[in-house]
N, C-alpha and C positions, 0 to 999 in steps of 0.2 A: 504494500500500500504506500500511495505518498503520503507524505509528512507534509505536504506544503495547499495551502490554501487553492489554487489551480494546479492541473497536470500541464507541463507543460508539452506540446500536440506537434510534432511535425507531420507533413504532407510530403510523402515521395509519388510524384506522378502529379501533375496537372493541367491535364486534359477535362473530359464533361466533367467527370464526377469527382476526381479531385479538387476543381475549382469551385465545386458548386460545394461540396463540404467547406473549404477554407470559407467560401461566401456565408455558410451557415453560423460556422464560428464567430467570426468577425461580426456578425448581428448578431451575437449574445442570443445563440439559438441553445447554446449548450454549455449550462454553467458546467463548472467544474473544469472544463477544459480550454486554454489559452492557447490559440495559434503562435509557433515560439520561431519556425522556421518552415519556408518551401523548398522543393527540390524539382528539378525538370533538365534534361539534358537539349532543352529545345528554351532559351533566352528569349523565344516571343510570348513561352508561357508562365514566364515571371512577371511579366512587365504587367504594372497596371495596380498593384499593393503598394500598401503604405511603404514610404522610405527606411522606415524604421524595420518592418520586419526584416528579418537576413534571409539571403536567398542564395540557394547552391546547384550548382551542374552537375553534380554525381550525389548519390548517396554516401559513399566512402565520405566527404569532405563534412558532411551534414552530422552524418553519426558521430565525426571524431571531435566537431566544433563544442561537444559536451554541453548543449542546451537545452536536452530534451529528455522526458522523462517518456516518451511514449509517440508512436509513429504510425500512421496510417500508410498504407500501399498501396496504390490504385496506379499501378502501372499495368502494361502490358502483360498476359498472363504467364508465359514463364518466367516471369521477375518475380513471381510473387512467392517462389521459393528460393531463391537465391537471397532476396534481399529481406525476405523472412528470417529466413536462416542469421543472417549478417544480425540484423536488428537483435534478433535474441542472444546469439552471442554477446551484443551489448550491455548485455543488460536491462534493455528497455522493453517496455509494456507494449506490443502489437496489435494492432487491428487491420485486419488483410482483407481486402474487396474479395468478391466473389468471380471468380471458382478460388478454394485456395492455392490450387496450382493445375495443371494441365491432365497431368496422368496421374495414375496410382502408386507409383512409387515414385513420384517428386513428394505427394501429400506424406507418405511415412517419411520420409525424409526428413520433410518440413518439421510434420509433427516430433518425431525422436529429439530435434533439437530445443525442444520446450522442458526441458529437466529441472526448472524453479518453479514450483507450485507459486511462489510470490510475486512471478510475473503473468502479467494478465493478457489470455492471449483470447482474442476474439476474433469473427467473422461478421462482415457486413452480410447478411442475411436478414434483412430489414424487413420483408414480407413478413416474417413472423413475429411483426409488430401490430400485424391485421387483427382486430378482434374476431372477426369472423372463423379466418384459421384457430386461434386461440379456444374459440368456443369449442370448432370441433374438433379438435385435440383432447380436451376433456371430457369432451361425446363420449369419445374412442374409449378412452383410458378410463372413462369411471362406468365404461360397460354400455350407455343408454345407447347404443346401434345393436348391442350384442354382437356376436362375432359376424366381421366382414366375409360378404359374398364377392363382389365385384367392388371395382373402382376402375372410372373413367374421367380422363381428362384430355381433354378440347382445350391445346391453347395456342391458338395461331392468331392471336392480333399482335402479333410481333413484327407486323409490316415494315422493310426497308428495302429501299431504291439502290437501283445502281450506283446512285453516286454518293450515298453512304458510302457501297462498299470501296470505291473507289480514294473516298476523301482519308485510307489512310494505306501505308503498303505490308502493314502488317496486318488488315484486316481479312478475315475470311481464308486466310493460310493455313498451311499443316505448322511450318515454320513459325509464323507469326500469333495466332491464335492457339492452335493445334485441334481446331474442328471449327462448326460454326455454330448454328442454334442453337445446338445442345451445351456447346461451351463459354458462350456470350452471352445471349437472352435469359437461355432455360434454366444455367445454376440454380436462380429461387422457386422457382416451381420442382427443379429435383431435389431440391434440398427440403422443400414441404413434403413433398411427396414421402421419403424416407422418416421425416418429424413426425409426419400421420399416421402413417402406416407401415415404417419397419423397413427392411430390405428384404426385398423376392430373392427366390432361391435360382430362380432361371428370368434370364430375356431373350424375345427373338426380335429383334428388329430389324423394319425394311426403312429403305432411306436413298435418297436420290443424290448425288453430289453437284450441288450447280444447276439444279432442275430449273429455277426462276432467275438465276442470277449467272454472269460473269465470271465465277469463284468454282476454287477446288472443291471446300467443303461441303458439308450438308445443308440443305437449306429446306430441307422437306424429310419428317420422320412420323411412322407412326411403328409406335411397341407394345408389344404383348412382353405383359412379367406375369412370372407363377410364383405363388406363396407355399411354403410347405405346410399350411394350414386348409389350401384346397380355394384361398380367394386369388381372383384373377384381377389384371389390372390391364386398362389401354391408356397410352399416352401419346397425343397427337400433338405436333407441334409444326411448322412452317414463319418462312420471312418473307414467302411470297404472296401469302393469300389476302386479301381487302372486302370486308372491313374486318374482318375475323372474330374469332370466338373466345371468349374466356370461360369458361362451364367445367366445375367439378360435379361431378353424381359419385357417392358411396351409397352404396346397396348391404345392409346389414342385416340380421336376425327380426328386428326392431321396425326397419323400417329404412324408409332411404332419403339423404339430403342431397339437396341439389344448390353451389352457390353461382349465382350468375347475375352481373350487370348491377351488384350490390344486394343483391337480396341472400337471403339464407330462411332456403326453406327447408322443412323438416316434416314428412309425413309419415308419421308414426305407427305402426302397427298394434290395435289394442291386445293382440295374441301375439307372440313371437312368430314367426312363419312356419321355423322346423313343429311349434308344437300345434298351431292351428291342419300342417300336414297329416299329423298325424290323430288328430280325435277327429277334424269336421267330418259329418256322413256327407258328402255330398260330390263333385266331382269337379266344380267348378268355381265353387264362392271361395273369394278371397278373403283375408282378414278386414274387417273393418277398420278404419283407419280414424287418424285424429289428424287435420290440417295445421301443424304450428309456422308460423312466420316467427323467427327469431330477429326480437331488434338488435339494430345496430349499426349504425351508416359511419362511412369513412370508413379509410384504410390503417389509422391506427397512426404514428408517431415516423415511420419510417424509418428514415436515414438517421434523421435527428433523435427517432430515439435510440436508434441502437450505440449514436456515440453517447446519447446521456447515460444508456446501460454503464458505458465503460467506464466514464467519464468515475462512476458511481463504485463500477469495480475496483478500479485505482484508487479510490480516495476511500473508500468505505468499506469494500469487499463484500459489496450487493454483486448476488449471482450472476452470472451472465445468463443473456439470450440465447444469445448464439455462441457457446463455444467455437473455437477453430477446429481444435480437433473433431469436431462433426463434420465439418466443409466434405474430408474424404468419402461418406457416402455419395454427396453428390455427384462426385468428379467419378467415381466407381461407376455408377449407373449412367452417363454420359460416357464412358467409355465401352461399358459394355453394349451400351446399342450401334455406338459407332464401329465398334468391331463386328458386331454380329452384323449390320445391315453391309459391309462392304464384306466382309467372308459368307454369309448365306448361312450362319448357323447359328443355334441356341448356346449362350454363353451360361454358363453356371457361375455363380455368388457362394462365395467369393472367388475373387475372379485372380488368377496370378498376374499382378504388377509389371512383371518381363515380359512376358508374353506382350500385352497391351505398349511396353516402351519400346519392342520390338518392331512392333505391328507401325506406332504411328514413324520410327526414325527411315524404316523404309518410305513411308508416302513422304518427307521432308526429302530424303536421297533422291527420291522419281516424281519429284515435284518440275515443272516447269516455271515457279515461281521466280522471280531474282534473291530469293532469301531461301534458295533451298539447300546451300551448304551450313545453314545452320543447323547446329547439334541442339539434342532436346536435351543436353545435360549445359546447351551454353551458358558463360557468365553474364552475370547482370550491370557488366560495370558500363556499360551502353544503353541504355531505353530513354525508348519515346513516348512520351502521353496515352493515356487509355482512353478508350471510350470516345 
């Protein structure tokens, strides 16, 4: 914990989302934390801050200036192990954007090097600042669906143009990104997905590379996961489709919620199903049901509050939201649909990390990109803005 009245906050990366954090700080969106220092190896993305803040081209120069109790990463995604890694050796308190790293054995990586309990390591996983997710989290867990049958998710209003992809030259790479919807957009949605409901035992997924866009990677998926409890799950995602969809459905014992376009509805079943199966005489009536509308509008605190979380962990040693070391289911399940939908086979969970860092250093090797001599073990001591 700090000892001191604010933490003091540096920002590596600023691009969208690191600027738009330092923007949040800077209006006292987030007490406890003090903007102390920026970092960007691109000097048009310093420009424009108070004179006063200090501002640095590398990380290395940032970490060693010794002003900072704690560091946010929002760089390009395979920095976010390397310069993970660096910061905790530091000594300082981490919070790492999402994904926490690229593949499955950069995240054990990352993680292993977290060895002080008294450093406070977090993940921007801010959707699960949503009360709706929240609610039903504790749906799940304090039983009211009963055991899960199905789960289906619909989330393709993730819409981007060509000249996103174009407006950066690590975008949409094996090299640069090391996938696409599933490792850019989808992190929070897989990363709820796994907070909900666990990790499937298996995925099969089909996936198109480039189907709407100019790009290597994926930009169209849809997966089938199995649970070793007999519940099935679809998860549908795209960058191409307009206006698209946002729609969870869980199907439980209980009954099934469906959240979409702000609502969180809940149709409860007065008999559980398996046991209305088994006493009704009849062949065809269903359980009667109860219609609940769950209030609750807005999406909860976001960004802002997952840095008050931390903000709170540092100084107070209030729990985190989002641990880091949870990041790695999500980046697991984003790798295993990208392996299965370009191999044609059902991956099994857990899934070996070699295989997967094998699978993507090939597509970087036989890549036609201009950044395909880089290695997915490269150093951090070069990036560019995220997002």
């Amino acid at each position: 914990m700090s000892t001191s009245t604010d933490v003091r906050f540096g920002i590596i990366g600023m691009g969208n989302m690191g600027s738009s954090h330092a923007k949040n700080i800077l209006a006292g969106k987030v007490p406890g934390l003090k903007l102390a220092g920026i970092c960007d190896s691109n000097p048009e993305k310093l420009k424009g801050y108070a004179e006063d803040l200090p501002t640095f081209a590398s990380a290395d120069t940032l970490f060693d200036a010794g002003i900072l109790d704690a560091v946010l990463i929002a760089t390009p995604h395979y920095d976010h192990t390397t310069l993970g890694i660096k910061a905790l050796e530091k000594g300082l308190h981490v919070l790492v954007e999402k994904p926490i790293s690229v593949h499955k054995a950069d995240c054990e990586k990352l993680i292993a090097a977290h060895t002080n309990e008294k450093q406070v390591f977090a993940a921007m996983f801010n959707q699960r600042t949503n009360p709706q997710y929240q609610k039903l989290r504790a749906m799940i867990q304090g039983g009211e669906l009963g055991d899960l049958k199905r789960v289906q998710w619909t989330i393709t209003d993730w819409f981007r143009s060509e000249f996103y992809y174009q407006s950066g030259g690590w975008r949409a790479t094996w090299a640069g990104e090391g996938g696409g919807v599933l490792l850019n957009q989808c992190p929070h949605q897989l990363d709820l997905w796994q907070w909900l409901f666990g990790m499937p035992s298996k995925v099969r997924a089909f996936l198109t590379l480039g189907k709407f866009h100019d790009i290597e990677v994926e930009d169209d998926v849809t997966a089938y996961l199995e649970y070793d409890n007999g519940c099935t799950g679809v998860f549908i995602t795209t960058t191409g489709e307009a206006p698209g969809t946002n729609r969870l459905e869980v199907a439980g014992d209980r009954g099934k919620v469906v959240i979409e376009n702000g609502t969180f509805s809940f149709i409860r079943n007065e008999v559980p199903t398996s046991e209305h199966s088994r006493t009704v005489q009849a062949g065809f009536t269903r359980p009667d049901v109860w219609n609940v509308e769950i209030p609750g509008k807005g999406g909860g605190e976001q960004h802002v509050g997952i840095m008050k979380n931390f903000a709170k962990a540092v100084l107070n040693g209030e729990a985190l939201v989002a641990r880091a070391e949870e990041g790695i289911h999500s980046v697991e399940l984003a790798n295993a649909m990208i392996l299965s939908g370009c191999t044609h086979e059902t991956i099994e969970l857990p899934m070996n990390p070699e295989t997967y860092r094998g699978f993507l250093q090939d597509k970087i090797d036989n890549s036609n990109h201009v950044k395909k001599t880089v290695d997915v073990k490269a150093s951090a001591d070069d990036f560019s803005s995220s997002f």
